[in-house]
PDB file of N, CA, C and O in Angstrom:
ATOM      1  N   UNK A   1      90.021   8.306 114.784  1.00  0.00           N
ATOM      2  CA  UNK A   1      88.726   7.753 115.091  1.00  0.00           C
ATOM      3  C   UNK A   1      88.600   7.337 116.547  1.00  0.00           C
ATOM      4  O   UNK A   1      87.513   6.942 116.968  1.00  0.00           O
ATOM      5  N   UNK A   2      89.734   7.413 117.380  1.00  0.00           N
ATOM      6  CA  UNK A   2      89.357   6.788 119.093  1.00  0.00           C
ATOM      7  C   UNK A   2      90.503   7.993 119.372  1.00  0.00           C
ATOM      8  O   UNK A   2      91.390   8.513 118.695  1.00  0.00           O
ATOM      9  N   UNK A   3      90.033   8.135 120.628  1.00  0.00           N
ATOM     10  CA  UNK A   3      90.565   8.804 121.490  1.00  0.00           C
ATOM     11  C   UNK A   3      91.578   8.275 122.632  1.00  0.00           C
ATOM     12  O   UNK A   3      91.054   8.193 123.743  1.00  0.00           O
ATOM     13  N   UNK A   4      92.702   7.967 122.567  1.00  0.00           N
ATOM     14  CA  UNK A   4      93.594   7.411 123.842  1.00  0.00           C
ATOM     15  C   UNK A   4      93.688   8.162 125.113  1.00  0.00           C
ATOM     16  O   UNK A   4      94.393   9.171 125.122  1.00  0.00           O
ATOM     17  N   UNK A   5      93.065   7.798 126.190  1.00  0.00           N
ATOM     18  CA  UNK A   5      92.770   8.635 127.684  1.00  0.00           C
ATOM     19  C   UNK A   5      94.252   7.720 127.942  1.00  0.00           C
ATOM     20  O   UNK A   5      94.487   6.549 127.646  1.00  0.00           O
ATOM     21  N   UNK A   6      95.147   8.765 128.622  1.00  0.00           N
ATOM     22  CA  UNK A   6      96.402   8.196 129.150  1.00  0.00           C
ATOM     23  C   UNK A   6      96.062   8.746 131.086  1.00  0.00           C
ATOM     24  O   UNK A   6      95.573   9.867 131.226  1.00  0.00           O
ATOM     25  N   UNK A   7      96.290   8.086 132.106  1.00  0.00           N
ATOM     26  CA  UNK A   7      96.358   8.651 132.959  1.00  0.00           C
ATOM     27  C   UNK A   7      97.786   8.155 134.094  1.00  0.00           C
ATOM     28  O   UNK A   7      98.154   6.998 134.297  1.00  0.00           O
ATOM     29  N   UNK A   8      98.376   9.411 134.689  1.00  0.00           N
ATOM     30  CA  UNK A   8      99.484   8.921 135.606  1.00  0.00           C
ATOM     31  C   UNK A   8      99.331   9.192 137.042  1.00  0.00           C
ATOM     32  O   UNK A   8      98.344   9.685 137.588  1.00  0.00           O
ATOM     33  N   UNK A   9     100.515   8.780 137.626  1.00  0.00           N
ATOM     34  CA  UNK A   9      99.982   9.758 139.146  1.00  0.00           C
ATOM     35  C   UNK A   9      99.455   8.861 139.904  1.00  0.00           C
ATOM     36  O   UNK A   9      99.898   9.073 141.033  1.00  0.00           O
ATOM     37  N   UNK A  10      98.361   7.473 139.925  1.00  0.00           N
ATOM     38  CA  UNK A  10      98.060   6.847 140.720  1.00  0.00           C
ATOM     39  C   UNK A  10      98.379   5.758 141.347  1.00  0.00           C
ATOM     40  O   UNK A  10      98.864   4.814 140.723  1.00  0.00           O
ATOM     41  N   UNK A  11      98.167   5.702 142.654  1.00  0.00           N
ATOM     42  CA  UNK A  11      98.588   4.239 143.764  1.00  0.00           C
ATOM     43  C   UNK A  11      98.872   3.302 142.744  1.00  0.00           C
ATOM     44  O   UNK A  11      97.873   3.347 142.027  1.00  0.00           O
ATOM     45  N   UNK A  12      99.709   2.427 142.239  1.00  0.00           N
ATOM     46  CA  UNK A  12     100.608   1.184 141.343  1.00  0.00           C
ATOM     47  C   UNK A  12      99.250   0.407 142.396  1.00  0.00           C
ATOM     48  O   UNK A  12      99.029   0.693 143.573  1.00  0.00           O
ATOM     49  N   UNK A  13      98.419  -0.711 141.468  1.00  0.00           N
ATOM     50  CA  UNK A  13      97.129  -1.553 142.073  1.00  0.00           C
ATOM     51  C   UNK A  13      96.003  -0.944 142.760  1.00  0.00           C
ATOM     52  O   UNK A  13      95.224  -1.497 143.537  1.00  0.00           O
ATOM     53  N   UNK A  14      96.016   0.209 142.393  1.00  0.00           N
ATOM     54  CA  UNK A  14      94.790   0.989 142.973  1.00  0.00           C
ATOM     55  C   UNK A  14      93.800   0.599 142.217  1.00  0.00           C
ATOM     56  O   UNK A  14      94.043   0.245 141.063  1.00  0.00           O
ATOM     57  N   UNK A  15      92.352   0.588 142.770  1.00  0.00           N
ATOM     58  CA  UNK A  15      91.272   0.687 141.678  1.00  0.00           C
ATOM     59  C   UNK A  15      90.957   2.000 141.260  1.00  0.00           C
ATOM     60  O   UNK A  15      90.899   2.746 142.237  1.00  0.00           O
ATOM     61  N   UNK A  16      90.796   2.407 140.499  1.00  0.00           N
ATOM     62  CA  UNK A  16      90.234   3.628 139.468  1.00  0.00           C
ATOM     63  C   UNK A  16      88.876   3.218 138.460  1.00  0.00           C
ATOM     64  O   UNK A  16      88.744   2.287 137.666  1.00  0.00           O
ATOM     65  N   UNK A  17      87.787   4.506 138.913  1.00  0.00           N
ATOM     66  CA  UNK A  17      86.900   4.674 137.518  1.00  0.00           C
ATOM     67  C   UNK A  17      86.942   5.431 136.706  1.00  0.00           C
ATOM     68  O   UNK A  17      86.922   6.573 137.166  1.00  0.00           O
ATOM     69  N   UNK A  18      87.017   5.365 135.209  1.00  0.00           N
ATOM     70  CA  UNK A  18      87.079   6.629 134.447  1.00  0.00           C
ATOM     71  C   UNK A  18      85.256   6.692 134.051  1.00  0.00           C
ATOM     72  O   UNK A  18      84.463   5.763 133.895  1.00  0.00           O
ATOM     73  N   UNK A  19      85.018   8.430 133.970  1.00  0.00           N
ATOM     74  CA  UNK A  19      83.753   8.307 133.221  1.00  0.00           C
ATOM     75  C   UNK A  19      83.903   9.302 132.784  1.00  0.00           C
ATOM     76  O   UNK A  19      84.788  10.148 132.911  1.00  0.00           O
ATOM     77  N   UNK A  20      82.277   9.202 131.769  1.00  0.00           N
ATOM     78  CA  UNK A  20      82.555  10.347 130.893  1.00  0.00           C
ATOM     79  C   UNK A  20      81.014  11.158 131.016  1.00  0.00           C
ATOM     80  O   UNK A  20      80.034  10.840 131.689  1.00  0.00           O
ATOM     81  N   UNK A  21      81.205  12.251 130.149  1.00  0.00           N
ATOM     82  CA  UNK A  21      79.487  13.132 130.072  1.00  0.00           C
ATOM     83  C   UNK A  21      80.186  14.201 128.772  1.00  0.00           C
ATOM     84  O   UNK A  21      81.273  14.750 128.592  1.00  0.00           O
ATOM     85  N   UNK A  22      78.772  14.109 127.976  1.00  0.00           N
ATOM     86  CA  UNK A  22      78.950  15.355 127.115  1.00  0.00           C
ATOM     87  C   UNK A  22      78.641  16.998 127.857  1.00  0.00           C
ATOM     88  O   UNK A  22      79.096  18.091 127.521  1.00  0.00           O
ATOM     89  N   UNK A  23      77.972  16.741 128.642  1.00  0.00           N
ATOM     90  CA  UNK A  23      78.318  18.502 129.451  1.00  0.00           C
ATOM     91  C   UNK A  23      79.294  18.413 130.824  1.00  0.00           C
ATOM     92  O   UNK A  23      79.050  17.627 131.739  1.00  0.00           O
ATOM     93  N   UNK A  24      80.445  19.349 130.822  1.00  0.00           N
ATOM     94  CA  UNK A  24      81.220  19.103 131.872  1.00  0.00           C
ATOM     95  C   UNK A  24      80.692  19.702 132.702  1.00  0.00           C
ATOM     96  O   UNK A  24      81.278  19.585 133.778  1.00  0.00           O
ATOM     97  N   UNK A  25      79.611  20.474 132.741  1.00  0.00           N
ATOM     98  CA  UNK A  25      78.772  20.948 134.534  1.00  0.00           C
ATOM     99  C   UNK A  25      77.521  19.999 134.617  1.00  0.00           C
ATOM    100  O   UNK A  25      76.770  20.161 135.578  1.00  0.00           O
ATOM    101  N   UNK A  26      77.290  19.221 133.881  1.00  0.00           N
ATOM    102  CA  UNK A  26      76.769  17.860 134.951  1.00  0.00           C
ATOM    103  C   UNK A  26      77.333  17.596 136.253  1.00  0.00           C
ATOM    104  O   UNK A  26      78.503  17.253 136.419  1.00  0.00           O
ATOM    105  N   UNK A  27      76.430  17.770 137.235  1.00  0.00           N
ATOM    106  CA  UNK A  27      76.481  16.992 138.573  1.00  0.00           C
ATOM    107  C   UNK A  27      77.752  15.586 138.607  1.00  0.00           C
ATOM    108  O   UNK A  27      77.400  14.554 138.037  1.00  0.00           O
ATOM    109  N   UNK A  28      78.794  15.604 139.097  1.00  0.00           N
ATOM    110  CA  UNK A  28      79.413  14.460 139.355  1.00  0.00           C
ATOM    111  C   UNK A  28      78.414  12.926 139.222  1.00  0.00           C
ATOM    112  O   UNK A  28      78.816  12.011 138.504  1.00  0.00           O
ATOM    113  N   UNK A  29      77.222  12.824 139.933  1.00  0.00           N
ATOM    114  CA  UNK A  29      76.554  11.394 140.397  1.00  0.00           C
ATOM    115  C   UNK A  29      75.953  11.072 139.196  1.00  0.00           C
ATOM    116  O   UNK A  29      75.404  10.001 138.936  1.00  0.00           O
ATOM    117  N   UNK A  30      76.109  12.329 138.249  1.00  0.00           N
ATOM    118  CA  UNK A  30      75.757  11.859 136.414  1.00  0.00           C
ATOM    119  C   UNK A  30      76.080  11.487 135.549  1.00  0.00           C
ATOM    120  O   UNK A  30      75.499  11.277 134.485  1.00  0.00           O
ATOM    121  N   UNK A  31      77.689  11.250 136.065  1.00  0.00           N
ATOM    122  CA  UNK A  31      78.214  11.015 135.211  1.00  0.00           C
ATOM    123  C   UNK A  31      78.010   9.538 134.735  1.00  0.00           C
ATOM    124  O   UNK A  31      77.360   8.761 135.436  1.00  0.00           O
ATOM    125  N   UNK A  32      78.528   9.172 133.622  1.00  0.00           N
ATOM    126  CA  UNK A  32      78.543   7.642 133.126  1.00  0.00           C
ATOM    127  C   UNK A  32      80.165   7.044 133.646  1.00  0.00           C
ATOM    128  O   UNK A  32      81.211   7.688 133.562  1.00  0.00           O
ATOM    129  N   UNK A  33      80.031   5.863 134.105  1.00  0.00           N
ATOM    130  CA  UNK A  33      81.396   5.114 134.248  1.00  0.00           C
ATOM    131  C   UNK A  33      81.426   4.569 132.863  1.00  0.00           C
ATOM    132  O   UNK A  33      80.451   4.050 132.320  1.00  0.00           O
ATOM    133  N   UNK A  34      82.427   4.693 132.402  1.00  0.00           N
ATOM    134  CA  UNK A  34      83.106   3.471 131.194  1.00  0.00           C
ATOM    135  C   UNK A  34      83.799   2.646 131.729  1.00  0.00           C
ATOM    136  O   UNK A  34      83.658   1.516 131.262  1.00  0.00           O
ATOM    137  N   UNK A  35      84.635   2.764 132.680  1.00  0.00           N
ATOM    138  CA  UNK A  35      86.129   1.404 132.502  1.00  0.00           C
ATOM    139  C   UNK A  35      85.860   1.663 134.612  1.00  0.00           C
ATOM    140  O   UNK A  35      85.181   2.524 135.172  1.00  0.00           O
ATOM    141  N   UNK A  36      86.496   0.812 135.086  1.00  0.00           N
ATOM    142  CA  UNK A  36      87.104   0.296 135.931  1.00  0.00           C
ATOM    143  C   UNK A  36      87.371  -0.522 136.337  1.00  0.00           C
ATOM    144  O   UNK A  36      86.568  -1.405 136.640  1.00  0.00           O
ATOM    145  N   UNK A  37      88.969  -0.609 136.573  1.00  0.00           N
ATOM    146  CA  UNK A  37      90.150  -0.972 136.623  1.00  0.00           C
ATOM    147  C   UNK A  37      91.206  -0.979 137.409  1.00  0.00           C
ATOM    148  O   UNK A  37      90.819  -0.740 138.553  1.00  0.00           O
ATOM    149  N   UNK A  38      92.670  -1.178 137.358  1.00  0.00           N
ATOM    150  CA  UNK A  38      93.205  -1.154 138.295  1.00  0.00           C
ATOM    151  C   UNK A  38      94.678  -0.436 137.383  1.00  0.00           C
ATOM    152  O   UNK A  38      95.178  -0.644 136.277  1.00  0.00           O
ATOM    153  N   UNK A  39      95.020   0.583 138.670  1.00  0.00           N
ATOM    154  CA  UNK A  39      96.435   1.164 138.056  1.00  0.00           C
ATOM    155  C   UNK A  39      97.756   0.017 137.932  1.00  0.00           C
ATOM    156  O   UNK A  39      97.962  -0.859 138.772  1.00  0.00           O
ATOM    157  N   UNK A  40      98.437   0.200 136.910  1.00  0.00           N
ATOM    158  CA  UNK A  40      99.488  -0.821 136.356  1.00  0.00           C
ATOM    159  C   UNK A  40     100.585  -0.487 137.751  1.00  0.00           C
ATOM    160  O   UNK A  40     100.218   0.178 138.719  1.00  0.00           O
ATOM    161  N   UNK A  41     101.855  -1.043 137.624  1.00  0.00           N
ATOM    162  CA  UNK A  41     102.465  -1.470 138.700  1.00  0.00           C
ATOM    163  C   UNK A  41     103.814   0.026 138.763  1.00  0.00           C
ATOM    164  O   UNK A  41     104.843  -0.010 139.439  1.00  0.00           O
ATOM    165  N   UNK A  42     103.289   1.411 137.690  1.00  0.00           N
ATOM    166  CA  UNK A  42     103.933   2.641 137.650  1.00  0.00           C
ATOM    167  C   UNK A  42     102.991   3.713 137.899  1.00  0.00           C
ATOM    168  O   UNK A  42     103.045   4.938 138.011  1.00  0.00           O
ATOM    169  N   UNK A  43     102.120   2.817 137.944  1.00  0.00           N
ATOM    170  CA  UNK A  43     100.609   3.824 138.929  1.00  0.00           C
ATOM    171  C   UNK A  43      99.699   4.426 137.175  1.00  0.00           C
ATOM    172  O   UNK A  43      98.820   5.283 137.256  1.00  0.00           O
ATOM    173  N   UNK A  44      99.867   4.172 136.578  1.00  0.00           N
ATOM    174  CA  UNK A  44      98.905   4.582 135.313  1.00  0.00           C
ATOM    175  C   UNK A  44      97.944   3.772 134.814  1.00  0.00           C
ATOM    176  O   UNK A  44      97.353   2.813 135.311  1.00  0.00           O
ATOM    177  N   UNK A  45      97.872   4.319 133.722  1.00  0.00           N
ATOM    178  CA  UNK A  45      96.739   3.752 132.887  1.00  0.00           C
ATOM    179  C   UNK A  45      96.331   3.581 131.325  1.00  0.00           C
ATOM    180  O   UNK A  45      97.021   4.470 130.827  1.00  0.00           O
ATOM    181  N   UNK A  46      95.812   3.134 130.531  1.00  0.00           N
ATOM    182  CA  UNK A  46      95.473   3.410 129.279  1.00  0.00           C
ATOM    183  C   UNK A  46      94.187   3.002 128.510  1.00  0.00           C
ATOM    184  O   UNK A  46      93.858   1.831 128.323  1.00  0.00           O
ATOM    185  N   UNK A  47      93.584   3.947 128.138  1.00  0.00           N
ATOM    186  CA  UNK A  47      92.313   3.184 127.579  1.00  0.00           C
ATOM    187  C   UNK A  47      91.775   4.219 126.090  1.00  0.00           C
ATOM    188  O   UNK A  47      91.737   5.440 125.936  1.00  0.00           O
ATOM    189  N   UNK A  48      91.441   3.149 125.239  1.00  0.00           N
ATOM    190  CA  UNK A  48      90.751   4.246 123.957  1.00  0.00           C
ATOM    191  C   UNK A  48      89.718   3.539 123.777  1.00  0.00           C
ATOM    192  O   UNK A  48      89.550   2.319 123.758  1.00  0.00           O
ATOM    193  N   UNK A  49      88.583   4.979 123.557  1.00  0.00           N
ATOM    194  CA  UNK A  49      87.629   5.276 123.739  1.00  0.00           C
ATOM    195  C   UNK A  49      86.697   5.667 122.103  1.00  0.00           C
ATOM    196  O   UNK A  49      86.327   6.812 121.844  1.00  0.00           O
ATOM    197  N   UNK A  50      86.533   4.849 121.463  1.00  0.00           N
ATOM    198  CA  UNK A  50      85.907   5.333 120.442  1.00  0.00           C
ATOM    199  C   UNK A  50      85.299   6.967 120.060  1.00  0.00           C
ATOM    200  O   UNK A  50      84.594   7.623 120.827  1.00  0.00           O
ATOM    201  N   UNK A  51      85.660   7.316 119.003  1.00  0.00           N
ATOM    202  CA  UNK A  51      85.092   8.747 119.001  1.00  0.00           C
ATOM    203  C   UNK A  51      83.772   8.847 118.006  1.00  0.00           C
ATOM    204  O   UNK A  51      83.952   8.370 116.885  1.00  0.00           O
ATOM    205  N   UNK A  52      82.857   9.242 118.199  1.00  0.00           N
ATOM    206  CA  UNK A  52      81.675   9.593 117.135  1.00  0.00           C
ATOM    207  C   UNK A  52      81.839  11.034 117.041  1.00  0.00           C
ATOM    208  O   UNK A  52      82.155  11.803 117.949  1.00  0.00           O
ATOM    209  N   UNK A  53      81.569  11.317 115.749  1.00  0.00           N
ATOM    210  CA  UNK A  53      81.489  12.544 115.372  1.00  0.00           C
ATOM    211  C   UNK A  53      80.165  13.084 115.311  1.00  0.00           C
ATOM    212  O   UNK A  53      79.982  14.130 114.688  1.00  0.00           O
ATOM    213  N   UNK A  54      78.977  12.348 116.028  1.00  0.00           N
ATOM    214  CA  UNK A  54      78.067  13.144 116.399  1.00  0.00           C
ATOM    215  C   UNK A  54      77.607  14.185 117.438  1.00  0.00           C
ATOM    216  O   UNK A  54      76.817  15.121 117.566  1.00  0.00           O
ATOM    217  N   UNK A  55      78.843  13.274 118.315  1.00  0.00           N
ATOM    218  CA  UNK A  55      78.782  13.753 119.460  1.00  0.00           C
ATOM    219  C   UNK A  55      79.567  15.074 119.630  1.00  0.00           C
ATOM    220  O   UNK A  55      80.788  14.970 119.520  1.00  0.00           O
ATOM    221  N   UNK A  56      78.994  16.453 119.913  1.00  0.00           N
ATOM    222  CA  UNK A  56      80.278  17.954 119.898  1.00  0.00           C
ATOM    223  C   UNK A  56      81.612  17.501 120.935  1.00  0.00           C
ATOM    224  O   UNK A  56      82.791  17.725 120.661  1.00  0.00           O
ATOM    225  N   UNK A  57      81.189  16.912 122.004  1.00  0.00           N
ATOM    226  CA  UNK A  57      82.413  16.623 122.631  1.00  0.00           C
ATOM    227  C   UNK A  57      81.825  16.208 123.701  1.00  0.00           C
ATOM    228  O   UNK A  57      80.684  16.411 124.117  1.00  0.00           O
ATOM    229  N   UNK A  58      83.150  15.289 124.343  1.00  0.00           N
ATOM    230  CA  UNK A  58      83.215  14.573 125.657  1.00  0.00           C
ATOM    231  C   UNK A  58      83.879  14.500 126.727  1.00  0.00           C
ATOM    232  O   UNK A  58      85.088  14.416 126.507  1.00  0.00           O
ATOM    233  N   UNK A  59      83.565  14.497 127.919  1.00  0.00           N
ATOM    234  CA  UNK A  59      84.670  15.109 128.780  1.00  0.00           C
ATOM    235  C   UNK A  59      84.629  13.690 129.997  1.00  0.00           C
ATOM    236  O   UNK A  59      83.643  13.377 130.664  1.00  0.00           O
ATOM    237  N   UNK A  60      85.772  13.114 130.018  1.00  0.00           N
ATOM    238  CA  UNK A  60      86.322  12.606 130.896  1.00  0.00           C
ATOM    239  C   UNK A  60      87.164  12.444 132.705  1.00  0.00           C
ATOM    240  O   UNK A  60      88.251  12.429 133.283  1.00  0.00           O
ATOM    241  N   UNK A  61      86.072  12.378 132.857  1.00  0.00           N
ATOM    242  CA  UNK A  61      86.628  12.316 134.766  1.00  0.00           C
ATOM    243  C   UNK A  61      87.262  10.545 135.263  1.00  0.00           C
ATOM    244  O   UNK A  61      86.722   9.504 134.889  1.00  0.00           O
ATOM    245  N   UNK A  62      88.557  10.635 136.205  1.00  0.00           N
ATOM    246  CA  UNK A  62      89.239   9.384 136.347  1.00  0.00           C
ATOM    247  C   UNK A  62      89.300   9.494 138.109  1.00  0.00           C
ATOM    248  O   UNK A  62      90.064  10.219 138.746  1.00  0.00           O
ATOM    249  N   UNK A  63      88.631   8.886 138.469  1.00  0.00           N
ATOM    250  CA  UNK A  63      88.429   8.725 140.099  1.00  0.00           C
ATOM    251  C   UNK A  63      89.025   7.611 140.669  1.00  0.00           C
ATOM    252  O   UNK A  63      88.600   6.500 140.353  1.00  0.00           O
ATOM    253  N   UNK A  64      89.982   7.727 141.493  1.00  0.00           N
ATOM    254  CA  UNK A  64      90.890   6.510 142.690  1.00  0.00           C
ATOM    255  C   UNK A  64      89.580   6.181 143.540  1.00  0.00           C
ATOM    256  O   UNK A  64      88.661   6.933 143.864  1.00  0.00           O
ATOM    257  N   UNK A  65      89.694   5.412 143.688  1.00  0.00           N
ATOM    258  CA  UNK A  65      89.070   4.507 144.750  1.00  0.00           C
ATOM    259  C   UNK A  65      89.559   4.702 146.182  1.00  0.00           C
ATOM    260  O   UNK A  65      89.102   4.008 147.091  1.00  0.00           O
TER     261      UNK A  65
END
């Protein structure tokens, strides 16, 4: 029923936004932010994301600051 977005790879105290959109060729400036935050002190992240099953699907973009 939720979806766990894991992300690695970033600056340890960086800020990061994750967002999301149901079409992945939406324009970047369309997208929706959900979370931002700050990378843990191994540079990652973790967040779950409720899933509806109305929705066909969702696609997730995670942007450093």
């Amino acid at each position: 029923n939720n979806a766990n977005i894991v992300g690695v790879g970033g600056t340890p105290g960086a800020t990061f936004v994750l967002f999301t959109s149901t079409n992945i060729i939406t324009p970047l400036n369309l997208w929706t932010p959900i979370q931002t935050n700050q990378f843990d002190q191994y540079g990652a992240f973790v967040f779950t994301n409720y899933y509806s099953p109305t929705e066909p699907r969702q696609f997730f973009l995670m942007r450093q600051q």
